[in-house]
N, C-alpha and C positions, 0 to 999 in steps of 0.2 A: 412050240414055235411052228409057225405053217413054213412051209414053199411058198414061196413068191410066183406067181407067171404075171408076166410083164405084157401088156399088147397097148398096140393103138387102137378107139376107134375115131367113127366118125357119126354126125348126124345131123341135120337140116334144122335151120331155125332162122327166120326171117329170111328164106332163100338163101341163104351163106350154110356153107362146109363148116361145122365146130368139133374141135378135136378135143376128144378124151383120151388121156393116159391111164393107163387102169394097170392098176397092183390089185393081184387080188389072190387070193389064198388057193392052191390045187383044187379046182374042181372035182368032189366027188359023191356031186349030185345032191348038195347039200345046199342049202338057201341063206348065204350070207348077210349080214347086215352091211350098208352101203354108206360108205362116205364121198361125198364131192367137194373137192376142193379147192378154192377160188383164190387167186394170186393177189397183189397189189397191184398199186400204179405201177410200177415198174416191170409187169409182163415175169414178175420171179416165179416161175414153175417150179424151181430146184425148191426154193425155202419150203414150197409146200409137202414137198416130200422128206422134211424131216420130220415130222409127229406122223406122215402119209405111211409111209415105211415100217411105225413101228407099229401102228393098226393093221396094216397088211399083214404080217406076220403073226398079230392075235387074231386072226379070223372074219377081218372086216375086209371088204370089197373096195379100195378106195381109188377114186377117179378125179383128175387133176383137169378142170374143165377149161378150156385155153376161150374164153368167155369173149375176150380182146377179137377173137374173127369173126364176130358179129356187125362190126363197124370198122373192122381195118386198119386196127389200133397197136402199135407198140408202146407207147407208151404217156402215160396223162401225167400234167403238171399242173391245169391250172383247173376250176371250181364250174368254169364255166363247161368247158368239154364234158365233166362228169355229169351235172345238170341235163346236158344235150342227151348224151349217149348213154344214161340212167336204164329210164324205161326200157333198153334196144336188149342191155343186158340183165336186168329181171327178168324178163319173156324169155332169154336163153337160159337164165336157170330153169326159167319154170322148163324149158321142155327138155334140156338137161334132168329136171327130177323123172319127168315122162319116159324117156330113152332108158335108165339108167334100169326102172322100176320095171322095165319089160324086159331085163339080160336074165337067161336061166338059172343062173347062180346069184340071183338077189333077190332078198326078200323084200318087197314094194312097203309093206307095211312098218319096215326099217328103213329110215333113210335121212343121214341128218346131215348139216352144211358144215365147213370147215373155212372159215373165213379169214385173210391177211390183211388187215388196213382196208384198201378200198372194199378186197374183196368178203371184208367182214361187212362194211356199210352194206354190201348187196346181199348178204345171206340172209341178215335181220330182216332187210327190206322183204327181200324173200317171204322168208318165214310168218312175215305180219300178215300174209295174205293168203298163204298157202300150205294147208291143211295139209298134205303128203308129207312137209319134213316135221319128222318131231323130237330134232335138237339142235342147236346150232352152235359152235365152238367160236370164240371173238377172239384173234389174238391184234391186240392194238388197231380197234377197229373202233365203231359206234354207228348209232341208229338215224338215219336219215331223218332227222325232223319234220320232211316235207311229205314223209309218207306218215306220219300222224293220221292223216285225215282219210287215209287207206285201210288203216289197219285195222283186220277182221280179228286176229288174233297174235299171241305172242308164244311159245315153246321154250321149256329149259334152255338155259344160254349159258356159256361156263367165260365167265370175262375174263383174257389177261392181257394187262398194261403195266406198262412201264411209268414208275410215278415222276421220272424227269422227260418223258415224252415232249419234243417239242414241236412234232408234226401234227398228231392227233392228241392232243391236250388229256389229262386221264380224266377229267370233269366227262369226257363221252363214257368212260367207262361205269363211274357213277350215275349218268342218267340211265343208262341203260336198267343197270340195277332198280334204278327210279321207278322203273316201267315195268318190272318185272313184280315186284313189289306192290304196284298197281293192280296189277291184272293177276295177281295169287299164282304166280308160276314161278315153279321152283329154279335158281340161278345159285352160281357161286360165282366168287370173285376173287380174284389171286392179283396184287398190284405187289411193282416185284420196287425196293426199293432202289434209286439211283440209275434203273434202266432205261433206255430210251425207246427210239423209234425203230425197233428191231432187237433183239434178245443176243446177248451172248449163248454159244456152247451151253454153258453151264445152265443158263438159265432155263436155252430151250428146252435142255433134257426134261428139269424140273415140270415144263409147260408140257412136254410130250407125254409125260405119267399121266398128270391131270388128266391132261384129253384123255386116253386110253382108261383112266380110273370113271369120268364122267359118262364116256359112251357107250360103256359095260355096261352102267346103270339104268339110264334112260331110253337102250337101245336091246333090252337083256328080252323083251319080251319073243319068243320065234311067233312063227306067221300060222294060224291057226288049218 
């Protein structure tokens, strides 16, 4: 088990301040692999530092990107506002991957998305287009349909949903799978039975292994 050191940052993306929370393992001079990881509609930063916390402590860099001060946002409800304020925050991940790949304790050639509900719909979106991340974690999330017509490529994705979901339907979860299967890129899938739109305790833990089991794997290579 690592040390934890906890800091703030900050960095610019469409002229607005976006703030990174960063767990990341004692520096000593050693080149981490890097996780970002993007909340829901509801602005939950905490949720994301449960599976965030226990990567931190195996050796990953992980950064909780507050993506919502891009456009000034606490909190989305309706289909429409996500549509608007899509594109504003892809381009903050994308330079969120940029910022992140330039910290001295991270390896750029590691660096994979950890996505909640909405902020899983943005990591895929992400990742369809851009080459730097190469893995992406989906818990009760799915792929933007309208970025079909964008996407360059697709990356390991490890799906977990709840198969009584009744905000994100688990049919996103199987498309995605769909897609992955498509385009010969390796994915697992974990549909947890009678769970919903959010994961008990118990469940999470179960989700927080996975991730930790899957990002070992796909993130194992160091930076030449």
């Amino acid at each position: 088990m690592n040390r934890i050191v906890e800091s703030q940052l900050s960095f610019e993306s469409g002229g607005k301040a976006i703030r990174l929370d960063c767990y990341a393992p004692e520096n000593d001079g050693q080149r981490f692999p890097a996780i970002i990881g993007l909340h829901g509609s509801g602005g939950g930063y905490p949720l994301v530092m449960v599976p965030g916390r226990v990567l931190a402590a195996q050796g990953f860099a992980v950064y909780v990107l507050h993506y919502f001060n891009r456009t000034d946002t606490s909190w989305v409800s309706d289909r429409a506002t996500i549509l608007r304020h899509g594109p504003a925050w892809v381009k903050t991940v994308w330079d969120s991957v940029s910022f992140v790949g330039e910290q001295p304790h991270v390896d750029p050639e590691r660096i994979a998305l950890l996505g909640f509900s909405l902020g899983a719909y943005l990591s895929l979106a992400s990742a369809s287009i851009d080459p730097r991340i190469k893995a992406v974690v989906d818990f009760f999330g799915g792929f933007p349909k309208e970025m079909k017509l964008f996407m360059r490529r697709f990356c390991p994705v490890l799906i977990l949903h709840g198969e009584a979901d009744d905000t994100v339907p688990v049919s996103e979860a199987h498309y995605i799978a769909q897609l992955a299967e498509k385009k010969n890129v390796p994915y697992e899938l974990q549909i947890y039975p009678g769970a919903g739109h959010g994961f008990t305790p118990e469940i999470m833990a179960d989700a927080s292994q996975r991730t930790l089991n899957f990002l070992r794997k796909y993130l194992k290579q160091a930076a030449i």
